[in-house]
N, C-alpha and C positions, 0 to 999 in steps of 0.2 A: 567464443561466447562473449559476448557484452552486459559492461555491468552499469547500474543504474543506480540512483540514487534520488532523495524527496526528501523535503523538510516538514512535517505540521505541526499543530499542537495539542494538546487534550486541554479540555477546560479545568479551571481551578476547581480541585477538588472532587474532579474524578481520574485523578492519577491511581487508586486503585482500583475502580470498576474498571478500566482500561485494560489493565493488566489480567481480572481476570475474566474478561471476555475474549482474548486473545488465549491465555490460558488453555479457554473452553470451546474455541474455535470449533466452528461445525466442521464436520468431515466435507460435508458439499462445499465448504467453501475451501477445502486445501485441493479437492479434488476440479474443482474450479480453476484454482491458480494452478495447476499443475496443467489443465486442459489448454491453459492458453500459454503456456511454454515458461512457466515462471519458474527458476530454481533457484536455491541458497536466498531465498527472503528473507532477512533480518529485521527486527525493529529494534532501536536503541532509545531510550527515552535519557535526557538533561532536564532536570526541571518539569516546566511543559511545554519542553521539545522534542519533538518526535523525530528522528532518524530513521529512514525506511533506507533500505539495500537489495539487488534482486540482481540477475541475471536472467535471460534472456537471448536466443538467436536471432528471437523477430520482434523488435519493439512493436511496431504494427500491429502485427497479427496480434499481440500479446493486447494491447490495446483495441481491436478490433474486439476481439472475443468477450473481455467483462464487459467492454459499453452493451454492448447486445445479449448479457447472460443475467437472469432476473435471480440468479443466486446472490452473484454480485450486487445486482440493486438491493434487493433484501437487507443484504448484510451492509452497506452502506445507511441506508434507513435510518438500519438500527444503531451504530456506529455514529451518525452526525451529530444528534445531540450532545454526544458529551466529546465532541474536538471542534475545533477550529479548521476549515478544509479551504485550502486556495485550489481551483479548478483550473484548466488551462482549456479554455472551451472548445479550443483547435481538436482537442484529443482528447476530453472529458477524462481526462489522467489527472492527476496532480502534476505542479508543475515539478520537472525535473532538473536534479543540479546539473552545472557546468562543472565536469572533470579539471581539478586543477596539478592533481599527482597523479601519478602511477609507477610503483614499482613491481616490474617482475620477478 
């Protein structure tokens, strides 16, 4: 399995609606990421920096599936106004980091 990684950020001052809309996370949308192969997701936040973490067998697919699932869009929607989001238009993903460790 491969693992993944994303940078954003939450806007000034809603560093705790952030937290608890994740919290509060709808069931359709865990049962969404799970639909499109997503496992062990993480968010870490610095400041208002956002740390995402995920695994995955099929980046694609896994990208295929939210671009085309209006849960997904929903929850993005609602989600944009309080972060800062860089798109990668190739793949309507966030852009994702470059691996510079690994230990096994």
């Amino acid at each position: 399995m491969a693992s993944y990684a994303w940078v954003l950020e939450v806007r000034p001052g809603y560093e705790e609606e952030y937290k608890k809309r994740h919290d509060e996370i709808w069931p359709e949308m865990l049962d969404t990421l799970r639909e499109a192969g997503i496992r062990n997701y993480n968010i870490f936040r610095h400041g208002l920096t956002l740390f995402g973490y995920f695994e995955t067998d099929d980046l694609a697919a896994a990208q295929a599936h939210l671009k085309d699932c209006p849960v997904n869009a929903k929850w993005g929607a609602w989600m944009g106004p309080i972060m800062k989001i860089e798109i990668d238009e190739a793949t309507n993903f966030p852009f994702l980091l470059p691996r510079q460790f690994h230990m096994a």
